[in-house]
MDAnalysis code that builds the backbone (N, CA, C; Angstrom):
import MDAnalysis as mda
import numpy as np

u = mda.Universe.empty(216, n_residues=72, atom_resindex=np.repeat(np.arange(72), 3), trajectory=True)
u.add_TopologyAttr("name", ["N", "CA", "C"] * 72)
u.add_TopologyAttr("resid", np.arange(1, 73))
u.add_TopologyAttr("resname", ["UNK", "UNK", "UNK", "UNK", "UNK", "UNK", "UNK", "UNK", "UNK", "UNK", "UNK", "UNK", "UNK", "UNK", "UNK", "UNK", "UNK", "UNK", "UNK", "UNK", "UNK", "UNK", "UNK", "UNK", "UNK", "UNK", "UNK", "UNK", "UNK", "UNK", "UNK", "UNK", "UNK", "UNK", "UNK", "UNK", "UNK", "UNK", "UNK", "UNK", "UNK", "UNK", "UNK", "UNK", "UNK", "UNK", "UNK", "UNK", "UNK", "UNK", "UNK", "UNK", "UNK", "UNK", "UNK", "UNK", "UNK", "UNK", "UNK", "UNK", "UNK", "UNK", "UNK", "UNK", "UNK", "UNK", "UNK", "UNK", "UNK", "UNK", "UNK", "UNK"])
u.atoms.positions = np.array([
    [1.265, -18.635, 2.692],
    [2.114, -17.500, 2.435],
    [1.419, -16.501, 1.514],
    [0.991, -17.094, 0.341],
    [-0.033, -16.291, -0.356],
    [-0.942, -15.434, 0.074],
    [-1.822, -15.666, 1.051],
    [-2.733, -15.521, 2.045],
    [-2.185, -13.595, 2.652],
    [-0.706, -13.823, 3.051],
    [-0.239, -12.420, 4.031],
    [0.413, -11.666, 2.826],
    [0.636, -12.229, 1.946],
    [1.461, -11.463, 0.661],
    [-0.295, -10.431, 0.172],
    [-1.223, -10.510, 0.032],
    [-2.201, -9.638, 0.087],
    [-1.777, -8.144, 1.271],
    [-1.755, -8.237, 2.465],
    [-1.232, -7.551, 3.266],
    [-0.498, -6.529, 2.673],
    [1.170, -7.209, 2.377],
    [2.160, -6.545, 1.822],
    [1.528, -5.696, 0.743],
    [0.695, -6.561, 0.173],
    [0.374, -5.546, -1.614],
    [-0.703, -4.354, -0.524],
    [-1.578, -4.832, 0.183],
    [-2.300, -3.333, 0.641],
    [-1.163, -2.523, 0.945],
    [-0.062, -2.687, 1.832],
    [0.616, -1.973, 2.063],
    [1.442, -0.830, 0.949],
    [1.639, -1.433, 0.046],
    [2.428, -0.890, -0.854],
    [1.261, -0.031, -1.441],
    [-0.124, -0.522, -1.500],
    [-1.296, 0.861, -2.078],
    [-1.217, 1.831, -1.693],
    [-1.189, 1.755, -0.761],
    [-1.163, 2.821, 0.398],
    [0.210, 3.905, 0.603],
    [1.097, 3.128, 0.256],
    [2.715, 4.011, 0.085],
    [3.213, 3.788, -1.106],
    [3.152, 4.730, -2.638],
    [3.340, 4.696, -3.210],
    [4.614, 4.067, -3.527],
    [5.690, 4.572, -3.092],
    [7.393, 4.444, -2.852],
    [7.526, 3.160, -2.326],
    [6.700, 2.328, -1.366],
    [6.968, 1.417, -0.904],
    [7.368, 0.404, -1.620],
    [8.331, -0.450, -1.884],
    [8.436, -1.964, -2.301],
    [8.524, -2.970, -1.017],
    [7.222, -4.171, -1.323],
    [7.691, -5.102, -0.405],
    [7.524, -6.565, -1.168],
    [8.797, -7.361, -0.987],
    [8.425, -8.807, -1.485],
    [8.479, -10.099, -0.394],
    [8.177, -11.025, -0.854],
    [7.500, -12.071, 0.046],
    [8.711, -13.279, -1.053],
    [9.402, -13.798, -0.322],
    [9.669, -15.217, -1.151],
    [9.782, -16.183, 0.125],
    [9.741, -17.823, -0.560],
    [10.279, -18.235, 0.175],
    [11.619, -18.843, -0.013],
    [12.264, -19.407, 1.029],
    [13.605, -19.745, 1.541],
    [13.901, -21.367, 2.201],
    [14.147, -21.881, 1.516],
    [14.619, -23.610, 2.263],
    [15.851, -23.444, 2.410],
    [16.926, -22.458, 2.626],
    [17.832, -22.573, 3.442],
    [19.021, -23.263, 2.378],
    [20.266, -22.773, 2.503],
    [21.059, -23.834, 1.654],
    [21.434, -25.206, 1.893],
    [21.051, -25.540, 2.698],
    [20.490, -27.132, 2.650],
    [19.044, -27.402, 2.853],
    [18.528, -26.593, 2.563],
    [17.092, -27.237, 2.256],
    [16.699, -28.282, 3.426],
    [16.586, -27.387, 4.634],
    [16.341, -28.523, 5.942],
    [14.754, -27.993, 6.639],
    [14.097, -26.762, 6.068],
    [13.181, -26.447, 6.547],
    [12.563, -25.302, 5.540],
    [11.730, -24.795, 5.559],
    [10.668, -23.656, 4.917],
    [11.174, -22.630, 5.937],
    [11.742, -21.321, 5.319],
    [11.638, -19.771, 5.988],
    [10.713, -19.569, 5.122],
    [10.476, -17.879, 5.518],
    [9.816, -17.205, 4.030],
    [11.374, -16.078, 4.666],
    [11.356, -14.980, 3.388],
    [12.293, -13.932, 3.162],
    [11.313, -12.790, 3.166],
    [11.479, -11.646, 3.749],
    [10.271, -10.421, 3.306],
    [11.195, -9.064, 3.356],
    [11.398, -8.286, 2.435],
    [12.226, -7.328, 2.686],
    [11.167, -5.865, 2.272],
    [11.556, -5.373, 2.798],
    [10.857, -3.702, 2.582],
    [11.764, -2.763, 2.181],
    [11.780, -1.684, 1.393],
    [12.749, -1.301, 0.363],
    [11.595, 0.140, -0.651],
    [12.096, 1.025, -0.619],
    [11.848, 1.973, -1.438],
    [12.779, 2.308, -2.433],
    [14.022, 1.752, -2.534],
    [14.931, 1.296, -3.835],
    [14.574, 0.424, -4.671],
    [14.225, 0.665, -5.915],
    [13.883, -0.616, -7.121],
    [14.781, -1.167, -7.561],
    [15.898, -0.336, -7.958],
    [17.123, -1.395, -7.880],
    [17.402, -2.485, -7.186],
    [17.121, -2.356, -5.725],
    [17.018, -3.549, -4.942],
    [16.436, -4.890, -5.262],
    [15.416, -4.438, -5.267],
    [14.611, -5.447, -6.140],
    [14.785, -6.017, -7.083],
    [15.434, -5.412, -8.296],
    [15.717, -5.800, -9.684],
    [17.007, -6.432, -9.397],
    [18.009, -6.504, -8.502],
    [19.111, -7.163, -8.290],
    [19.039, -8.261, -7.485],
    [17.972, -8.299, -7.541],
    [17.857, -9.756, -6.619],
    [18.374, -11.175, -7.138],
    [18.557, -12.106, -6.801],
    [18.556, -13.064, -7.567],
    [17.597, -14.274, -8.126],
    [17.572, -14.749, -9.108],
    [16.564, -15.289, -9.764],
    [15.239, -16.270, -9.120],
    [16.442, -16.866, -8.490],
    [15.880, -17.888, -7.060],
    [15.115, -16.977, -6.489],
    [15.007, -16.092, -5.682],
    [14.056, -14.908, -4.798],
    [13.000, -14.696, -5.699],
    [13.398, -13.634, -7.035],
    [12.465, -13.811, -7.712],
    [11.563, -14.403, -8.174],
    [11.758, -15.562, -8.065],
    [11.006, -16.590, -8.640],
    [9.886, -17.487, -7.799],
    [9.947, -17.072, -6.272],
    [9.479, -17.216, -5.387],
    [7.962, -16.598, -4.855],
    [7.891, -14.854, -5.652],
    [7.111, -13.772, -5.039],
    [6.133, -14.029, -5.882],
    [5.061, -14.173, -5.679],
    [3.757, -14.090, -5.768],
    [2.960, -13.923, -6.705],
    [2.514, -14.122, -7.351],
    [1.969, -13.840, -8.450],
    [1.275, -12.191, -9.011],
    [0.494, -12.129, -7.707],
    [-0.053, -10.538, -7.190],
    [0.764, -9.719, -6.651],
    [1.673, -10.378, -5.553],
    [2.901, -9.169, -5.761],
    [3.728, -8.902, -6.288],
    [4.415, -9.772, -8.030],
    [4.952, -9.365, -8.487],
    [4.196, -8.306, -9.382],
    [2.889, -8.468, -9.840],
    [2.204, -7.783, -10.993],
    [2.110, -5.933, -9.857],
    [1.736, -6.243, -8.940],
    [2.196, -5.107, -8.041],
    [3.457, -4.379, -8.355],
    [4.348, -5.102, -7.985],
    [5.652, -3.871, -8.121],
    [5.577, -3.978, -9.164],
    [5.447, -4.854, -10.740],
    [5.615, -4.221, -12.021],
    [4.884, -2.872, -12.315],
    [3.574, -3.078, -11.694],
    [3.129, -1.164, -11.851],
    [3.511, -0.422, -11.385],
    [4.604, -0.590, -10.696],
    [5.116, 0.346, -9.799],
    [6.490, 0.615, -11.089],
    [6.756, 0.047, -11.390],
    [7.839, 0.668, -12.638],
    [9.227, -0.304, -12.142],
    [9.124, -1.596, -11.665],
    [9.927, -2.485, -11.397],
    [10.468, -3.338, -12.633],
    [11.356, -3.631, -13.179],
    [11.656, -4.935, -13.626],
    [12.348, -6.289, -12.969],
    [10.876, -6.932, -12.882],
    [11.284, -8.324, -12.185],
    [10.622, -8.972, -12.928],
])
């Protein structure tokens, strides 16, 4: 997952406005691995996420949207 979350961060170089995050998702019973990926030029969005999501995104793409003027 790490691996395509690079991707997302080129993407967001490239479009200033862009926000994109990468988490993953075991489902509320926890019966399999999704990942979650949302695209979003609202930061609020982002910052309302919940902790669980957050806590998921990437190491490089969170330090990403923090320069972007995010709090996550």
């Amino acid at each position: 997952m790490f691996f395509d979350d690079w991707y997302n961060v080129g993407y967001m170089d490239v479009e200033p406005d862009l926000l994109v995050i990468r988490s993953p998702d075991l489902g509320p019973e926890a019966k399999g691995p999704r990942c979650m990926q949302m695209w979003t030029y609202d930061k609020s969005v982002v910052e309302k996420l919940p902790k669980k999501v957050k806590d998921g995104i990437s190491p490089a793409m969170k330090e990403r949207i923090r320069q972007k003027g995010v709090k996550i």
